[in-house]
C-alpha positions as CSV (number, residue, x, y, z in Angstrom):
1,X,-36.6,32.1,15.5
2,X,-35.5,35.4,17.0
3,X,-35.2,38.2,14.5
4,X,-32.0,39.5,13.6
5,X,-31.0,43.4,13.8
6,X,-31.8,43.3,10.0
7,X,-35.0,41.9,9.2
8,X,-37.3,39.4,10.4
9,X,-34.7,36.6,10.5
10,X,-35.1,33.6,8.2
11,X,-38.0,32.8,6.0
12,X,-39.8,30.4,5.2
13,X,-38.3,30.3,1.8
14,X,-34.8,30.3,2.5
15,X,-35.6,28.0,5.0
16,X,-36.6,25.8,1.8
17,X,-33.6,26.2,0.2
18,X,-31.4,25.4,2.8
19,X,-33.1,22.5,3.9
20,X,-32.9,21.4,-0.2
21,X,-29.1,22.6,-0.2
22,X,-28.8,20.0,3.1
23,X,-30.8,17.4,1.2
24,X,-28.9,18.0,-1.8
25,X,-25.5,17.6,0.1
26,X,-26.7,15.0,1.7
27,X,-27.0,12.3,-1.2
28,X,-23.3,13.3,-2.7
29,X,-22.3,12.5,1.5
30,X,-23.9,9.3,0.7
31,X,-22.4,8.8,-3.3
32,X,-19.4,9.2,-1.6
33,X,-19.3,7.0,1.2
34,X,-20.3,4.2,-1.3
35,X,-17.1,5.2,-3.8
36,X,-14.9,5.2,-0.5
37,X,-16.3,1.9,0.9
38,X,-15.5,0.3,-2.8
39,X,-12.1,2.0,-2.5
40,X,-11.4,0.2,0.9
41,X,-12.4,-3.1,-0.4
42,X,-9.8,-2.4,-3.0
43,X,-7.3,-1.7,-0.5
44,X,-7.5,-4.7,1.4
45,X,-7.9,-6.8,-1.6
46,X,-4.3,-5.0,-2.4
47,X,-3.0,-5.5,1.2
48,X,-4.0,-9.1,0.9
49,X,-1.8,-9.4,-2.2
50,X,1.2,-7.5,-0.4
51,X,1.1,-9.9,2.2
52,X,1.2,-12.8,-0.1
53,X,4.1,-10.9,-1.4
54,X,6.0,-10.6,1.5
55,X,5.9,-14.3,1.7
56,X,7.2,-15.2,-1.3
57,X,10.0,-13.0,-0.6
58,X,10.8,-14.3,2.3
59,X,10.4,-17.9,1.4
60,X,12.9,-16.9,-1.6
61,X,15.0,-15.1,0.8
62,X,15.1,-18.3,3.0
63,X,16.0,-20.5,0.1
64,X,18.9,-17.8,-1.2
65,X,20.5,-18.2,2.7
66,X,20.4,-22.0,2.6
67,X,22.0,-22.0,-0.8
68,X,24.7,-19.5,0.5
69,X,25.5,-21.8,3.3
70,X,25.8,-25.1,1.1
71,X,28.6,-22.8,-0.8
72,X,30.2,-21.3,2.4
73,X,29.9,-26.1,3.8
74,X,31.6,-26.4,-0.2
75,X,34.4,-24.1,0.4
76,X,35.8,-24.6,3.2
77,X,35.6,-28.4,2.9
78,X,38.8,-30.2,3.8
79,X,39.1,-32.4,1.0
80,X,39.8,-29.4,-1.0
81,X,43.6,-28.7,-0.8
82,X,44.0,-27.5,-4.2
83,X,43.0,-23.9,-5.3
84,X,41.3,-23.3,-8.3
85,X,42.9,-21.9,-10.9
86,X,43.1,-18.3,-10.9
87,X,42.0,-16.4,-14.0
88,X,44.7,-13.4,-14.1
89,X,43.2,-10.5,-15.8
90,X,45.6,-8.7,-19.0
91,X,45.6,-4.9,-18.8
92,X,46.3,-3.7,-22.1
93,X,47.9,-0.2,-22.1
């Protein structure tokens, strides 16, 4: 290494410490990547639930139309002639 306008550069001792900062740094890099590899096993384990989700929903959603339309067939059927009675509502002043 070159030396610097200061000194003789870096020494062998900071060199040490650096390379045991590095080293240091290196394993919490590692800790990490294990927590965030768990944390995306999580996620897709949640997306696969979501997905489920969105089935049901639409499956219920499906099932709600149908049910609308057998009311909308009931309604308008021609056999009915006859309204239903209407409930009037009282206002009490």
């Amino acid at each position: 290494m070159m030396p610097g306008p200061s000194g003789p550069g870096i020494t062998p001792r900071r060199a040490g410490l650096h390379a045991g900062h590095c080293a240091e740094k290196a394993g919490h890099c590692a800790e990490k990547a294990g927590h965030c590899a768990e944390k995306a096993g999580h996620c897709a384990e949640k997306a696969g639930h979501c997905a489920e989700k969105a089935g049901h929903r639409a499956e219920k959603a499906e099932r709600h139309a149908e049910k609308a339309e057998k009311g909308r067939a009931k309604r308008s059927a021609p056999h009915r002639e006859t309204p239903g009675i209407a409930v009037r509502k009282v206002v009490h002043n």
